[in-house]
C-alpha positions in Angstrom: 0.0 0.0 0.0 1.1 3.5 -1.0 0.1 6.8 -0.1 -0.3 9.8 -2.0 -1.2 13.2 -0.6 -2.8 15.0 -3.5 -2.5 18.7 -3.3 -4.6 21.7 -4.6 -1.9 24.5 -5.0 -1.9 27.3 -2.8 -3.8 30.8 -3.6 -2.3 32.3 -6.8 -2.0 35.0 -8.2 -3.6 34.3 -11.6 -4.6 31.1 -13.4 -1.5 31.5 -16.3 0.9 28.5 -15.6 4.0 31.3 -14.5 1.6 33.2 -11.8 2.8 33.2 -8.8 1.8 32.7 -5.7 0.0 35.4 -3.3 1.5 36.6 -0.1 -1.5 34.7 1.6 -0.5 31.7 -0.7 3.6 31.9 0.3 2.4 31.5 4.5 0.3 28.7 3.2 3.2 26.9 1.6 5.3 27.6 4.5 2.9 25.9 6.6 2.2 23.1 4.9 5.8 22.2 4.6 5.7 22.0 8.0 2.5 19.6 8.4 4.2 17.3 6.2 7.4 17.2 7.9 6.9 14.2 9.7 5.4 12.8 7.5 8.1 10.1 6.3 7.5 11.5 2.9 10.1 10.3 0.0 9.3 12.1 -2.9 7.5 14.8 -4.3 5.9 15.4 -7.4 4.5 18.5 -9.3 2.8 20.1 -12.2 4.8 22.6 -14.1 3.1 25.6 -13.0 4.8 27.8 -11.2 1.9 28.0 -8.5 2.3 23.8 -7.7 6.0 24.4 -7.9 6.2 27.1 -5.0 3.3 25.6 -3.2 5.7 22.6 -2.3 9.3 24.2 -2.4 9.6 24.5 1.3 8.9 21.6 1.8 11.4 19.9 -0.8 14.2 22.5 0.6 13.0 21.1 4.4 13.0 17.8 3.0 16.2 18.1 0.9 14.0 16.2 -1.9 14.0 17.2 -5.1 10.9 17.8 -6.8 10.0 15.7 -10.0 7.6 17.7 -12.4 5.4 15.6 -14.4 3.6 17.4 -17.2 0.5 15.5 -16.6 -0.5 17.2 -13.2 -1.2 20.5 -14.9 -4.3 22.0 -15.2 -7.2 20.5 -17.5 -7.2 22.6 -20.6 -11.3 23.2 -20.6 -11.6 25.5 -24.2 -8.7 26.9 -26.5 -11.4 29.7 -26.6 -13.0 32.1 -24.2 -16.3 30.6 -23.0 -19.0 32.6 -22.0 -20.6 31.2 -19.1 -17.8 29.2 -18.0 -18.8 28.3 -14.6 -21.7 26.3 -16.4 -19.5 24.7 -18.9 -16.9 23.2 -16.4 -20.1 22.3 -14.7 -21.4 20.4 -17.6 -18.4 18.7 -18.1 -19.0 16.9 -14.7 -22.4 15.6 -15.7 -20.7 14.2 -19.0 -17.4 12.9 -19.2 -17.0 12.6 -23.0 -18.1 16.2 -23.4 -15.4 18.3 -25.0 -15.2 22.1 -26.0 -13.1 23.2 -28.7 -9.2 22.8 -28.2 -9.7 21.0 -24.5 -10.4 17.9 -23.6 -12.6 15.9 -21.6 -13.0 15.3 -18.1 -12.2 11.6 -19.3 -9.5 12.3 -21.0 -7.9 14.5 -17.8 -8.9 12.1 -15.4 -6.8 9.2 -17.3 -4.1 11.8 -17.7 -4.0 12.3 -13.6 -4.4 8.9 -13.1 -1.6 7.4 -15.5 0.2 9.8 -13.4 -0.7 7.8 -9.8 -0.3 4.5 -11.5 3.2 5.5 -12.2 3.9 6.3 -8.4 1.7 2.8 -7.6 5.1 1.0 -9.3 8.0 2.7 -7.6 10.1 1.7 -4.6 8.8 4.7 -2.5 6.0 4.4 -0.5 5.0 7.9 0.4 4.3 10.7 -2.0 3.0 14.5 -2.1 1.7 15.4 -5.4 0.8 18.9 -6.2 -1.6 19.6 -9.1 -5.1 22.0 -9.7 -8.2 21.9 -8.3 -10.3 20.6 -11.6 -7.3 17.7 -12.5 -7.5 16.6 -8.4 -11.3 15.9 -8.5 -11.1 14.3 -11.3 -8.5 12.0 -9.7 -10.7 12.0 -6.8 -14.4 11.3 -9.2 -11.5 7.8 -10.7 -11.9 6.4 -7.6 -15.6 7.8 -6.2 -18.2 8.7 -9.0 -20.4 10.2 -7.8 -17.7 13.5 -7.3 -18.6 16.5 -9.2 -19.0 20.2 -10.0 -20.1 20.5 -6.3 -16.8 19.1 -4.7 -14.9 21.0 -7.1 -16.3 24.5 -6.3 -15.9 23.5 -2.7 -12.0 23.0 -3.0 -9.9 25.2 -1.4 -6.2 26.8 -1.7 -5.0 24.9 -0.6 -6.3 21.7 -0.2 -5.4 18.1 0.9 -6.4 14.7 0.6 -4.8 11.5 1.5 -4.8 8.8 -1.2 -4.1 5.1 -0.1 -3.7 2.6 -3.1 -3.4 -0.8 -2.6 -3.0 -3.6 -5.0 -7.0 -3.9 -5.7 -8.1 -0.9 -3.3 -7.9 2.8 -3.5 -9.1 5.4 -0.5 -9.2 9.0 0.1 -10.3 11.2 2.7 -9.6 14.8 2.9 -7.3 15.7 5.2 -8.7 18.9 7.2 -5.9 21.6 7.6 -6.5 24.5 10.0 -8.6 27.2 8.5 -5.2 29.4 8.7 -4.0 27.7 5.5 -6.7 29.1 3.2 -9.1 31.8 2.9 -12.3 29.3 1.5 
């Protein structure tokens, strides 16, 4: 049995892969560096964005890990376009998992993505893992192992946010971890 923390970045600055993170978002790291630190954890792993990347630096520097970026934990590319209505789109995407606006893809393609990503981790030597990735990739991961996940888990994510993953051989479960309300601001 493995375990995987799965991590929604912390507050950001913007939704571009290069923003940064807040002030707010920078404590937040700070602190969760030190709720993992005993931990046992033996390897991190991030999406490229520079949000996921600062989100866990402190604790890879407390750690002295480094961190392995994996292109797959980035953000689910919804529409190449703008989308009017957006909220209702990503919403929509939820009810149908094939459903797929022009230049993204589908929540089915995203969630294979993620998870291709934890059945990777499920064949190393290491046993213990933080992952940091976005909130709309994570449920997705989460909605793999628990269907009936949706739009309504998603918009109730926070920044950051934290669940614990255990995979076994022929078993996978999750809770969400509860950090103290310091961490985020919803």
């Amino acid at each position: 049995m493995i375990t995987i923390y799965l991590v929604r970045h912390c507050e950001a600055a913007g939704q571009e892969p290069e923003a940064p993170l807040t002030p707010q978002g920078e404590e937040a790291s700070l602190r969760l560096a030190s709720y993992f630190e005993k931990k046992s954890i033996e390897s991190i792993v991030s999406s490229p964005y520079a949000r996921a990347i600062a989100t866990v630096r402190p604790l890879a520097e407390a750690l002295g890990l480094e961190i392995e970026i994996d292109d797959r934990l980035k953000e689910r590319v919804l529409s190449s376009a703008p989308l009017e209505d957006w909220v209702a789109k990503l919403e929509a995407v939820y009810a149908d998992l094939d459903l797929r606006y022009e230049g993204g893809e589908s929540s089915r393609e995203a969630m294979a993505r993620g998870i291709s990503v934890l059945e990777k981790l499920r064949n190393r030597p290491e046993s213990r893992f933080v992952l940091v990735t976005h909130g709309a990739l994570l449920s997705l991961m989460l909605k793999h192992y628990q269907p009936e996940i949706g739009f309504r888990e998603w918009s109730r994510l926070t920044n950051p946010d934290l669940f614990r993953l255990e995979l076994g051989d022929a078993e996978a479960r999750f809770e969400r971890e509860l950090l103290p309300s310091s961490f985020s601001k919803g």
